[in-house]
Every structure is written in structure tokens, then in C-alpha cells.
DRENNUBA-731284 format. One line per field, with one value per atom (N, C-alpha, C, O): residue number from 1; atom name; y negated, x, z. Coordinates in nm, 3 decimals, padded with zeros to 5 digits, always signed. Example, Ala and Ser with C-alpha at 12.3 -4.5 7.8 and 13.67 -1.06 7.14 Angstrom:
REM DRENNUBA-731284
k: 1|1|1|1|2|2|2|2
a: N|CA|C|O|N|CA|C|O
y: +00.569|+00.450|+00.330|+00.332|+00.225|+00.106|-00.003|-00.114
x: +01.319|+01.230|+01.320|+01.424|+01.285|+01.367|+01.290|+01.341
z: +00.780|+00.780|+00.780|+00.846|+00.708|+00.714|+00.787|+00.804
This chain:
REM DRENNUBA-731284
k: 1|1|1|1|2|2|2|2|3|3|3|3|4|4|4|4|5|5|5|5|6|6|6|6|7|7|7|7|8|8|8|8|9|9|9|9|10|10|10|10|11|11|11|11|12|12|12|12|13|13|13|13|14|14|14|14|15|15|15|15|16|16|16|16|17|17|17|17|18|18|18|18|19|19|19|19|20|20|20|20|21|21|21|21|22|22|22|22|23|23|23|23|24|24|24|24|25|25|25|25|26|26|26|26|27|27|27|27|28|28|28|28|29|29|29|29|30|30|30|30|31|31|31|31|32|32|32|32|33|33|33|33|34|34|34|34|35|35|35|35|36|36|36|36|37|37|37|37|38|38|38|38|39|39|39|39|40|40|40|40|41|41|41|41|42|42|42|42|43|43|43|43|44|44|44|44|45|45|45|45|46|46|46|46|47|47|47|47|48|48|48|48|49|49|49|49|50|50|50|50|51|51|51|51|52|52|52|52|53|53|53|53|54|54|54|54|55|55|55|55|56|56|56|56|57|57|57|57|58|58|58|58|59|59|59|59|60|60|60|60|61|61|61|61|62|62|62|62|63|63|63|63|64|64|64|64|65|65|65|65|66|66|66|66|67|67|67|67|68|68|68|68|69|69|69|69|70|70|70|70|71|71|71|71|72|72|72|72|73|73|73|73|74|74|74|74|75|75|75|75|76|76|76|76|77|77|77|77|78|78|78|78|79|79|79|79|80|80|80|80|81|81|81|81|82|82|82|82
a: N|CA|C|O|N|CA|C|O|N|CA|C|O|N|CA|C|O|N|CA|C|O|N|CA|C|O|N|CA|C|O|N|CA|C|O|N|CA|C|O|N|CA|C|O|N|CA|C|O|N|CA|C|O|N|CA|C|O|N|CA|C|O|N|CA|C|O|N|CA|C|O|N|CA|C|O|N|CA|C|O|N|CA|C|O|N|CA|C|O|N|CA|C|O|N|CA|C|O|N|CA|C|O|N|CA|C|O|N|CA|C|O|N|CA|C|O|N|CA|C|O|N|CA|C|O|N|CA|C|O|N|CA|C|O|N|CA|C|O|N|CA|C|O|N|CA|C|O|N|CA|C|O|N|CA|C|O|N|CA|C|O|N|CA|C|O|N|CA|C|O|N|CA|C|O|N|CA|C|O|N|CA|C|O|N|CA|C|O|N|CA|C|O|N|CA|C|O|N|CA|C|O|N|CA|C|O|N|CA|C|O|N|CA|C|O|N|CA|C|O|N|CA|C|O|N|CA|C|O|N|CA|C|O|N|CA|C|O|N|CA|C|O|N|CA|C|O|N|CA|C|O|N|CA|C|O|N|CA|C|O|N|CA|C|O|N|CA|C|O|N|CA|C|O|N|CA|C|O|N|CA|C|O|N|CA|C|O|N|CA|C|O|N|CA|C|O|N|CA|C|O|N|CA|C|O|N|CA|C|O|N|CA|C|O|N|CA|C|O|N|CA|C|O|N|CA|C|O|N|CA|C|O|N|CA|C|O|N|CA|C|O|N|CA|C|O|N|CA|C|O|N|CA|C|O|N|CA|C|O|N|CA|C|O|N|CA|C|O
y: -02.615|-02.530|-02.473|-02.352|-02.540|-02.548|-02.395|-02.272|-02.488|-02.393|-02.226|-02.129|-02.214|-02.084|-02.039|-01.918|-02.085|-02.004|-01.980|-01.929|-02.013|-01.983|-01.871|-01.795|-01.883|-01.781|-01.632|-01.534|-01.631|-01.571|-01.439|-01.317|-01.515|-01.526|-01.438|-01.344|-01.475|-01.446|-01.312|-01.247|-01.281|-01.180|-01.051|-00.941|-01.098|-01.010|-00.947|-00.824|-01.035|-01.010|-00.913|-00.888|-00.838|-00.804|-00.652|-00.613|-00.568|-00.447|-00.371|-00.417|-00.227|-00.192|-00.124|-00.120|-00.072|-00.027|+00.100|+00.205|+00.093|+00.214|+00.373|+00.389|+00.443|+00.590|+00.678|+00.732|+00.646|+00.714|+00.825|+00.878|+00.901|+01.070|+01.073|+01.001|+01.148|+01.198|+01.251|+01.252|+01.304|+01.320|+01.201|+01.235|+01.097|+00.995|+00.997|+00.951|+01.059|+01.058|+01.149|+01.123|+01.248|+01.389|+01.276|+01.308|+01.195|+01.152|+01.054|+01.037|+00.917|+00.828|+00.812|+00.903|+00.703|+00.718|+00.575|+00.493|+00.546|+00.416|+00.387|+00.449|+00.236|+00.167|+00.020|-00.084|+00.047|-00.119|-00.188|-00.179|-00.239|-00.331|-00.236|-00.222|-00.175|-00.148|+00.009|+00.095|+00.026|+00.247|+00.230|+00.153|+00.364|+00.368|+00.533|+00.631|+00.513|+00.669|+00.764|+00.746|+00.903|+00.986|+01.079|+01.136|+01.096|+01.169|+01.156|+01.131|+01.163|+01.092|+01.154|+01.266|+01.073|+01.110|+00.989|+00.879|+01.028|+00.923|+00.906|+00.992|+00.762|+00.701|+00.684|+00.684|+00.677|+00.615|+00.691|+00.735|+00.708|+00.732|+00.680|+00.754|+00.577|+00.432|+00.410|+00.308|+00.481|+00.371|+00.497|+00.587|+00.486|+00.614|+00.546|+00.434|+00.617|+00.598|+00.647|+00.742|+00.604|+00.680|+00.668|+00.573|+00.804|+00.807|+00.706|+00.649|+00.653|+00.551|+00.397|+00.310|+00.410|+00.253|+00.246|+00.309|+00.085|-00.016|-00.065|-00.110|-00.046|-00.062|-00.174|-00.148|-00.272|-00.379|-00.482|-00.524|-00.524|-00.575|-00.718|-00.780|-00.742|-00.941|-00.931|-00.999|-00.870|-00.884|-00.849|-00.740|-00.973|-00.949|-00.849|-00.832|-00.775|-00.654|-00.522|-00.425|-00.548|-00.439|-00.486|-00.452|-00.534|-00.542|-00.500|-00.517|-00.418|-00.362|-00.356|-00.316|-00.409|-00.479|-00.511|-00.451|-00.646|-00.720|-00.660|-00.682|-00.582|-00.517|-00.431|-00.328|-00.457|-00.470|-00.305|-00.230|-00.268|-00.120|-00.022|+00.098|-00.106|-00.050|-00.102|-00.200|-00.119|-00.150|-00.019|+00.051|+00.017|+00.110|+00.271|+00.388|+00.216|+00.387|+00.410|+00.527|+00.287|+00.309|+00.343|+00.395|+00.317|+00.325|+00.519|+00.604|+00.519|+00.677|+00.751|+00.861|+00.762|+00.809|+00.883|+01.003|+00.717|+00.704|+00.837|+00.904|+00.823|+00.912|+01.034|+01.087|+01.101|+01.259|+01.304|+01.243|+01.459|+01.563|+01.602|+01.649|+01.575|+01.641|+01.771|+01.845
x: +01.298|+01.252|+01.113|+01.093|+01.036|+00.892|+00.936|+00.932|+00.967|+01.019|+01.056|+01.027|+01.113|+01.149|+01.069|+01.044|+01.035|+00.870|+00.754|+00.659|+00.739|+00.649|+00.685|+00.606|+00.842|+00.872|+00.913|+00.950|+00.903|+00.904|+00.773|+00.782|+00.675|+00.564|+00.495|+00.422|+00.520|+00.505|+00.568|+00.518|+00.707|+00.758|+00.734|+00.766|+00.650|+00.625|+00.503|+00.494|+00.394|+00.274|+00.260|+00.143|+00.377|+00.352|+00.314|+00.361|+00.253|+00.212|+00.268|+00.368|+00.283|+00.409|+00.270|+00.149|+00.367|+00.303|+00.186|+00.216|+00.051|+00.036|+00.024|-00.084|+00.075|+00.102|-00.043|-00.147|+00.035|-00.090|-00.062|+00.045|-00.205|-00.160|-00.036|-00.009|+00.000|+00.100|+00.070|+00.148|-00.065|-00.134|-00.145|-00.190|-00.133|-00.152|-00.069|-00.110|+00.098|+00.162|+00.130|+00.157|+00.073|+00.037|-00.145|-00.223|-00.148|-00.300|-00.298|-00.407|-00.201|-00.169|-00.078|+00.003|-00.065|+00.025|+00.085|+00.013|+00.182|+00.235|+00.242|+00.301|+00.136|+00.133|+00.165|+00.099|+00.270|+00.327|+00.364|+00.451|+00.270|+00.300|+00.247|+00.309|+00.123|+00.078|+00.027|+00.100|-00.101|-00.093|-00.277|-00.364|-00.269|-00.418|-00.433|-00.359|-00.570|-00.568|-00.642|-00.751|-00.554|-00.556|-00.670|-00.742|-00.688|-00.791|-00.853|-00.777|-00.942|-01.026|-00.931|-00.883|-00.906|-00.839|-00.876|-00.917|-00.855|-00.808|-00.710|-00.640|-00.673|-00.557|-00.529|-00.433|-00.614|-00.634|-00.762|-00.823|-00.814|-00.931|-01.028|-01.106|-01.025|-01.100|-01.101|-01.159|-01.053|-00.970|-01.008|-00.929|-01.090|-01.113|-01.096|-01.146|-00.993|-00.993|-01.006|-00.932|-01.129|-01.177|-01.107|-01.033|-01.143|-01.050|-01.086|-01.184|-00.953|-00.981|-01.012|-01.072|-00.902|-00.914|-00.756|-00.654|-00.826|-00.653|-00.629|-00.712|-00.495|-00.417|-00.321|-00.208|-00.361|-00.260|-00.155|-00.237|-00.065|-00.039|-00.057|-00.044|-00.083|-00.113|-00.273|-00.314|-00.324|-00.457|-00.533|-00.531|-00.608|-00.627|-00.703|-00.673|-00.804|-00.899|-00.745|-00.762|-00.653|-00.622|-00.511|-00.402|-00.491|-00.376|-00.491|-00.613|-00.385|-00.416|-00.289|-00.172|-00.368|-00.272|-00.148|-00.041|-00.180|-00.058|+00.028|+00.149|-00.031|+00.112|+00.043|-00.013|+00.038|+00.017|+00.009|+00.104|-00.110|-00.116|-00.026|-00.005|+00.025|+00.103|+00.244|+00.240|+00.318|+00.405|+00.380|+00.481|+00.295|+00.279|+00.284|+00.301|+00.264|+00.220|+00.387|+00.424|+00.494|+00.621|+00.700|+00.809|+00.653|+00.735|+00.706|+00.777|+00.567|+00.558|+00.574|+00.606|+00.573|+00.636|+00.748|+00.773|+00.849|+01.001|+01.091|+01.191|+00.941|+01.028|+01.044|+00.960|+01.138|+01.141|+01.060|+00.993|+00.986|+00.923|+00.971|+01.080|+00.883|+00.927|+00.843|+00.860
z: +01.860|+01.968|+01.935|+01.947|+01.904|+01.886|+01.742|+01.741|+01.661|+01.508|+01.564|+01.494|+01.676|+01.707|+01.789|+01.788|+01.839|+01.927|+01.848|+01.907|+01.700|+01.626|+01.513|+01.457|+01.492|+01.424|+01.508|+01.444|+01.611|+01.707|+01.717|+01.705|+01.741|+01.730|+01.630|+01.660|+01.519|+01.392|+01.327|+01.236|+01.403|+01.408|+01.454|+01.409|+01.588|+01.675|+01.606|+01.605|+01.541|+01.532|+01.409|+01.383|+01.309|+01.210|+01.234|+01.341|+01.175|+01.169|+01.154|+01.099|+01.169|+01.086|+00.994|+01.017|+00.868|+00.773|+00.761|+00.818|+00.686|+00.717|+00.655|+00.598|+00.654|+00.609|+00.517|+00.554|+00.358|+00.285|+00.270|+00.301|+00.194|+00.218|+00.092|-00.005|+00.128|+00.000|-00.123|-00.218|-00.125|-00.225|-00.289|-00.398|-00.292|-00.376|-00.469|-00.576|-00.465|-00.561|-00.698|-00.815|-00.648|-00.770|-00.838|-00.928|-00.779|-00.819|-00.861|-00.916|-00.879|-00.972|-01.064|-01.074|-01.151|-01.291|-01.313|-01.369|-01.283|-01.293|-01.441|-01.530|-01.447|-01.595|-01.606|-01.600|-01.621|-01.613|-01.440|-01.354|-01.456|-01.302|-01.175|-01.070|-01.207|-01.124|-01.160|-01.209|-01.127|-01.103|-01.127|-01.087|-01.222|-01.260|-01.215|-01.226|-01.159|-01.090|-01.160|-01.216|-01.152|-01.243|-01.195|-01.277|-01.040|-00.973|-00.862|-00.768|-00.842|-00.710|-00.609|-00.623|-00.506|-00.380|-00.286|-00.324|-00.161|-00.027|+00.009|+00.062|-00.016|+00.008|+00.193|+00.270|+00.197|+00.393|+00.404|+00.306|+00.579|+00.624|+00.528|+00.468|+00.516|+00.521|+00.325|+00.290|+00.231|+00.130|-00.008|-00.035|-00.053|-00.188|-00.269|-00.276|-00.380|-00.510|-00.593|-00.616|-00.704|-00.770|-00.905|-00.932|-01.020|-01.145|-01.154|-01.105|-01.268|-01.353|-01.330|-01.393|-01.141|-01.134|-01.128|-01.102|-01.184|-01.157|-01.010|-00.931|-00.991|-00.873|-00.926|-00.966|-00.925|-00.966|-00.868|-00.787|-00.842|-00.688|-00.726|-00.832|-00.632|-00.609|-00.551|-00.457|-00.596|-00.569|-00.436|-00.379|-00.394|-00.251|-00.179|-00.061|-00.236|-00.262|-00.210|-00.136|-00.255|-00.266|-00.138|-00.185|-00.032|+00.040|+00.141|+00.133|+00.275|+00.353|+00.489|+00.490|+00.583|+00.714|+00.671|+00.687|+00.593|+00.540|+00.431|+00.431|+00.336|+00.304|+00.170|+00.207|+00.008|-00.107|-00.124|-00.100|-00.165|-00.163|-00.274|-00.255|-00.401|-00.490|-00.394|-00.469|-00.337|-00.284|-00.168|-00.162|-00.096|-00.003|-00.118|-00.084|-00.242|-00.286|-00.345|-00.359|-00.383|-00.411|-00.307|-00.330|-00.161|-00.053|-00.004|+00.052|-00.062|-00.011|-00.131|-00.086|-00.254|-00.319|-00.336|-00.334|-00.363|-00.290|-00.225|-00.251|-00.080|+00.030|+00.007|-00.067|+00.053|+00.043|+00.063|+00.146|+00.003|+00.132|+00.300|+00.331|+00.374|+00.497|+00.511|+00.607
């Protein structure tokens, strides 16, 4: 009982994801695991990346409301143009 009121809980509390510009795709270069950036841009309000950094995933620097920023740049990628 206890076990399901915490996973409950836990469920409820997750974020949903949040929406980078789309420009990020024309501005990074997938190398191996992770994405090295090809041109200064803003990923988020909040989030600049400048040439010539590593975007590697695992690393805690780089997760943002729960959720691995190379994993957010494959999910917007991914998506179609609207």
C-alpha cells in the first residue's frame, strides 16, 4: 500500500519535457555518444552553447528538469518540421 502511494507520487511529480529551439539541430554535430557544437546558439532561455563544446550524456552539468540534454536534442531533432 505504502509502495503505491509513493510510486504514485513520484509519477505525478515528473515534468514534462522542455522544448529546445530547433535551431539546435542546424548548430550541432553528433560525435559518437554525444554532440559537439558547431555554432554558438541558445538551446533554452536560460542555456548557451558555445562553439566547440562537448555535449556528452550522463553528465550532471548537463541534465535539465530531469531529463539528459543530448537525449532532449535527439527527441527534437527526431521530430518533424511544423
Amino acid at each position: 500500500m505504502i509502495f503505491a502511494v509513493v510510486l504514485a507520487a513520484s509519477i505525478t511529480q515528473t515534468a514534462p519535457p522542455p522544448r529546445l529551439n530547433p535551431q539546435i539541430c542546424a548548430n550541432v554535430q553528433r560525435s559518437g555518444p554525444g554532440y559537439i557544437v558547431m555554432r554558438e546558439t541558445w538551446a533554452l532561455p536560460f542555456l548557451k552553447l558555445t562553439e566547440g563544446q562537448r555535449i556528452l550524456p550522463g553528465r550532471s552539468d548537463m541534465n535539465i528538469a530531469g531529463h539528459l540534454l543530448t537525449g532532449l536534442i535527439e527527441k527534437t531533432c527526431a521530430a518533424p518540421a511544423s
